[in-house]
N, C-alpha and C positions, 0 to 999 in steps of 0.2 A: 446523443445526450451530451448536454455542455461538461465537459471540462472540470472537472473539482479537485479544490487545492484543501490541505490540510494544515493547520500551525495548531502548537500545542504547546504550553507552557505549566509552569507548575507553581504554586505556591505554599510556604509553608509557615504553620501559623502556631508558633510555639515549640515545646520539645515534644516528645514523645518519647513513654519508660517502654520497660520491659514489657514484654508479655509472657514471660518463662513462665516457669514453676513457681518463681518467687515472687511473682507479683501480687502487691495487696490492693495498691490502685493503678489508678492510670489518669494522667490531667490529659495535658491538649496534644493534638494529633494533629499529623500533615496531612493536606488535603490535595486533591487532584484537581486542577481548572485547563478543561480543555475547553480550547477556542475551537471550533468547527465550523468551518466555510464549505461543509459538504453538504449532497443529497441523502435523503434516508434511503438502506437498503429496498431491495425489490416493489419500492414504489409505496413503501410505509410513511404517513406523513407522520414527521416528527415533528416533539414540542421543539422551542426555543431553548438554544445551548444552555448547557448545565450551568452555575455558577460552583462557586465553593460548597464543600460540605460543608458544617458545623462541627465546631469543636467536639472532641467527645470530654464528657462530663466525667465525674470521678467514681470510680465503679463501686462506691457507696452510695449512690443516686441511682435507684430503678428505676427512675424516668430515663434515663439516660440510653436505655438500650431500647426503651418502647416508645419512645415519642415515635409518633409518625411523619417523615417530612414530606412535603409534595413531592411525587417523583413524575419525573418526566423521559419521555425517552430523549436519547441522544442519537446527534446524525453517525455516520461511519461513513466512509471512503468505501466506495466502490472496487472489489477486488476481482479480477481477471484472470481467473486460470487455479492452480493449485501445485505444489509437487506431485510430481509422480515418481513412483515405482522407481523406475531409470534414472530418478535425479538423490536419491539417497543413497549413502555409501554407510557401510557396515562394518563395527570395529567391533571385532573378538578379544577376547583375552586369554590365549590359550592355556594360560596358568592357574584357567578357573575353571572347573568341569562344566559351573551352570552356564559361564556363558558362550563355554564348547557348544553345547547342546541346546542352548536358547538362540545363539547365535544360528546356527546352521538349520534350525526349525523355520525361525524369521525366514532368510536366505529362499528356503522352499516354497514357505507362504508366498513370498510376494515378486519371486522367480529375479530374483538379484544375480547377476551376471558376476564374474569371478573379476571381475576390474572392478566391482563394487564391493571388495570384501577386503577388509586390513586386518590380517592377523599379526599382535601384538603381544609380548608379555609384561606384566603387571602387578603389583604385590595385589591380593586378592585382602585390600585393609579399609577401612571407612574411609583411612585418609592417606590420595596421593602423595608421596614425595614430590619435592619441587623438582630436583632433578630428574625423576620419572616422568613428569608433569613434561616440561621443555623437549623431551624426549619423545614422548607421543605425540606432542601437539606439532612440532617440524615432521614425524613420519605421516601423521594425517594431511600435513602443505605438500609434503613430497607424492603421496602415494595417491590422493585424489586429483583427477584433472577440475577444468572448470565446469564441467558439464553439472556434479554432484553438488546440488542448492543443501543440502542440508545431513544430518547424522544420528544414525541409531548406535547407541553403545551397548553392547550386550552383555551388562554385568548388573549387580545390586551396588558392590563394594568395589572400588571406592566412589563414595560418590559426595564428596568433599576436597577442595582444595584449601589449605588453613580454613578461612573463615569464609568463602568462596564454592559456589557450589563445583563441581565439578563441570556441569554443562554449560551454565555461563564464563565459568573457566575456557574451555576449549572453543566457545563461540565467539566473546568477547575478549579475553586474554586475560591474565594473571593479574589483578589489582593487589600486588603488596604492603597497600595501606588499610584495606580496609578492616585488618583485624585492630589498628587504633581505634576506632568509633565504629562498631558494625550498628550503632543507631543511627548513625548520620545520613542525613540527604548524598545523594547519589547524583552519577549524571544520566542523562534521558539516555535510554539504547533508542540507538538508530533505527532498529525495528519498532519497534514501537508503533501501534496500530499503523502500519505501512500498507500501502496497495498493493506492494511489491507478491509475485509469485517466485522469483527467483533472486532469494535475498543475496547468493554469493555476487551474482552477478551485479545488482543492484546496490548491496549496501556492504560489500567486503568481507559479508560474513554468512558461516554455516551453522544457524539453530542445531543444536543437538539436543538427544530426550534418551534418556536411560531404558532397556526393556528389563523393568525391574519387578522382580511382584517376589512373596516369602519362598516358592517354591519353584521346580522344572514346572511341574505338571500346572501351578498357577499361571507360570508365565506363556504355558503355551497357550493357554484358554485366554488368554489377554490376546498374543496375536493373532489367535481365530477370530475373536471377536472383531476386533481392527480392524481383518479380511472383509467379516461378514460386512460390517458396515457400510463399506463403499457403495455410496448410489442407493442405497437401500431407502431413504427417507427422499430422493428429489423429487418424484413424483406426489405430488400433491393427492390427498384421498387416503383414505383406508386408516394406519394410526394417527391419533391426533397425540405427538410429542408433549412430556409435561415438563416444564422447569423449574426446579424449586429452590426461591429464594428465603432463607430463613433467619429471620430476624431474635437472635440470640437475648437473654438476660442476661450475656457475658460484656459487658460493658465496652471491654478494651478490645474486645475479638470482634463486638457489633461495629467497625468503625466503615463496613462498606455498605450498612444498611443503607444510607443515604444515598445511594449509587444506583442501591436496584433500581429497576424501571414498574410501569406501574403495572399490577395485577391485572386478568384478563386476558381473552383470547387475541393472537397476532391474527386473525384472516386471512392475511395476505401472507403468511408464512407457513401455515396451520401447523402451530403450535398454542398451547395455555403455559400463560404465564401466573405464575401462584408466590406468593409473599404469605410466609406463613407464620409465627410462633411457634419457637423450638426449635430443637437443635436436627433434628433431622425429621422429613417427612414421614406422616403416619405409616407403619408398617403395612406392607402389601401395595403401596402404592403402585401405579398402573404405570406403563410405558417412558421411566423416566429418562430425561433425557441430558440434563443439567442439576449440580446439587450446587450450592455453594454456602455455605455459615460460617460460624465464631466461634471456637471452642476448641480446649485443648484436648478433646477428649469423646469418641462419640463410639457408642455401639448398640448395632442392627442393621448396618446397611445391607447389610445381604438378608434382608427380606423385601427391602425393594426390585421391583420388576424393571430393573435395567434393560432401555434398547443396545444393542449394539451399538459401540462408537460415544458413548455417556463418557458425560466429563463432570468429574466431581473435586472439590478441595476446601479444605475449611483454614480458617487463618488464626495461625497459633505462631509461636514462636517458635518449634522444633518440629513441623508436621514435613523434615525433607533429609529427619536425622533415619536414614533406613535402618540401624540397627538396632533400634527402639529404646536406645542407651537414655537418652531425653525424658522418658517415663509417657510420653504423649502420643497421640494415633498420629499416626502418619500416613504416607500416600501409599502405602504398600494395602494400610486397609481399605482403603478404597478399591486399588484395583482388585484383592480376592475378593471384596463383596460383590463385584460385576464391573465396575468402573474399566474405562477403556485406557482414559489419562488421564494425570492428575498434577498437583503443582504442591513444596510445600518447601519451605526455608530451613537453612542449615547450620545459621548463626543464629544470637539473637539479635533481629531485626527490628525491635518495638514496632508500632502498631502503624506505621508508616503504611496508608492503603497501597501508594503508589511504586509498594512491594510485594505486592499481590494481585491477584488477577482480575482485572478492572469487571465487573461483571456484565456490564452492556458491550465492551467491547468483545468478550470472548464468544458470547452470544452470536453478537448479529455478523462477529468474521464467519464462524463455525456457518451459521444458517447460509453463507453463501458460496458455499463446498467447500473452501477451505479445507485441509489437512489438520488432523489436532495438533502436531506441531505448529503447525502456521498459528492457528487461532488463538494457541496456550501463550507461546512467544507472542503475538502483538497485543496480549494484554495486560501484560506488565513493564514497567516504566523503567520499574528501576529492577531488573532480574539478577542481579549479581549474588544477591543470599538462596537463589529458590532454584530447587532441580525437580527440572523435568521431567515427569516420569511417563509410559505409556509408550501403544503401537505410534510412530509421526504419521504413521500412514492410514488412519482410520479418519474417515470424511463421507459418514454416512448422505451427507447430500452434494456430494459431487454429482456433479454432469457426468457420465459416463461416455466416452470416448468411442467410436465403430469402432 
């Protein structure tokens, strides 16, 4: 197979307000413009690269969230290989019973090796200290070799640095400025829909994902899951995976509608793709396998029929504040309603898409075994407000390995 290159750039067309609590409207929104000189996955012929999205309208306009724009799919970069097991490294915080006992659950699950485990202590608070912060992040340079591509944290709290998520914190380092403007454009992460399987090696840095859910007993049903997942879906036949993308009347939250790809079955992936109205798929929904919407606020997910290894997230301005201090759902209800991993911001971010998890790209990494760390990290551009949350190790269509 020839050879394919990726370049991407980004353009931004106006401001973009709030999406908190306090927002009444919303004007114009930064858009994502990826150039692709690639092939489409697993031999999907793809439309012609995407152009910009369109402004979002003012969320006193109800055309604004329903217009429907032509969607098209986009290419992606051919990815090779996945983390494994022996390439994640696992940080406890012995000063927190949950991630005592979340921690060393994980550890069994996925049969982690004692050179793969940093025990650490920690104020067990939403928000790291900075000297705590410097402090962990040199014993994580010191205590893993290069082998270990990527990191599971084993806590809920803290999972904030000032205005900083804590994951992108320890992945990409300490941005000091960005509690000046946390609405401001950002710069591209080097990950960013990469081919890369072994980002330390490749791009200087270790993805990290929080194992974080409300409870013990939730987050260990999170790591079973993650387990189950692996290879579960590669073979083609039997469930047909659904994905639900949902096209919100939230104005300022709908700004990635223009992104989904179009409705209908993948064949050549066997999955259904579904573009729906609403803020979450009708209850009872069959075998999902992807949620993503607009809303500060959603309840029912757990009467959806989650597969193993399901990646869900909706785009609000506080949906990555885990102690629900924020007033809005977060990623934590995601994972007790079934969800495997999820993504959600810790600042206010305004409605910047290209802060949030691009949704063809998280798609079509995931569909090619991918780890959901891998897939969650190379879908957002700008990750510096949004923490990671979920097993990194669930990749229900990995290849499995003799």
């Amino acid at each position: 197979m020839a050879k394919r290159h990726l370049a991407m750039q980004t353009l931004v067309h106006g401001p973009s307000r709030g999406i908190g609590l306090s927002l009444a409207r919303a004007s114009a929104t930064a858009v994502l413009l990826m150039s692709c000189i690639v092939g489409a996955v697993a031999g999907e012929t793809a439309a012609e690269q995407a152009s910009s999205a369109p402004q979002a309208r003012s969320a006193s306009d109800p055309a604004s969230a329903t217009a429907a724009p032509q969607r098209r799919w986009l290419p992606a970069p051919r990815v090779n290989g996945r983390i494994m097991p022996s390439q994640v490294g696992l940080v406890i915080n012995v000063a927190d019973p949950y991630s005592v006992e979340v921690g060393e659950h994980y550890r069994q699950i996925h049969r982690l090796g004692d050179d793969q485990v940093l025990r650490v202590e920690l104020p067990v608070a939403a928000q790291l200290p900075v000297a705590d912060f410097e402090r962990l992040r040199a014993s994580i340079g010191d205590f893993f070799g290069d082998r270990i591509q990527a990191l599971a944290l084993a806590w809920v709290r803290p999972f904030a640095l000032e205005c900083q998520s804590i994951t992108a914190a320890l992945t990409l380092g300490r941005d000091a400025r960005l509690c000046t403007a946390t609405c401001a454009k950002q710069s591209l992460s080097p990950y960013f829909n990469s081919r890369s399987s072994m980002p330390w090696r490749d791009h200087g840095l270790r993805p990290s994902m929080l194992l974080a859910a409300s409870s013990v007993t939730q987050a260990r049903r999170l790591i079973e899951r993650g387990h189950a997942s692996v290879g579960r879906l590669a073979p083609r036949g039997g469930v047909v995976p659904n994905v639900h993308y949902m096209v919100t009347a939230d104005a300022a939250r709908n700004v990635r509608a223009s992104l989904f790809p179009p409705a209908g079955p993948l064949r050549s992936l066997g999955i259904e793709v579904k573009v729906e109205e609403g803020v979450l798929p009708a209850p009872g929904s069959p075998d999902v396998l992807l949620v993503q919407t607009g809303t500060a606020r959603f309840q029912g997910a757990e009467s959806l029929d989650w597969l193993p290894g399901a990646l869900a997230d909706h785009l609000t301005s506080f949906g990555g504040v885990l102690d629900r201090s924020a007033g809005q759902s977060t990623v934590l209800d995601w994972i007790d309603a079934g969800a495997t991993a999820s993504y959600g911001t810790v600042s206010e971010p305004c409605n910047h898409p290209q802060k949030f998890p691009h949704p063809q790209m998280l798609l079509l990494h995931y569909l090619q075994g991918s780890s959901a760390i891998e897939a969650y990290w190379k879908s957002v551009a700008w990750p510096r407000q949004g923490v990671f949350v979920g097993d990194p190790l669930a990749a229900p269509y990995a290849r499995m390995r003799p």
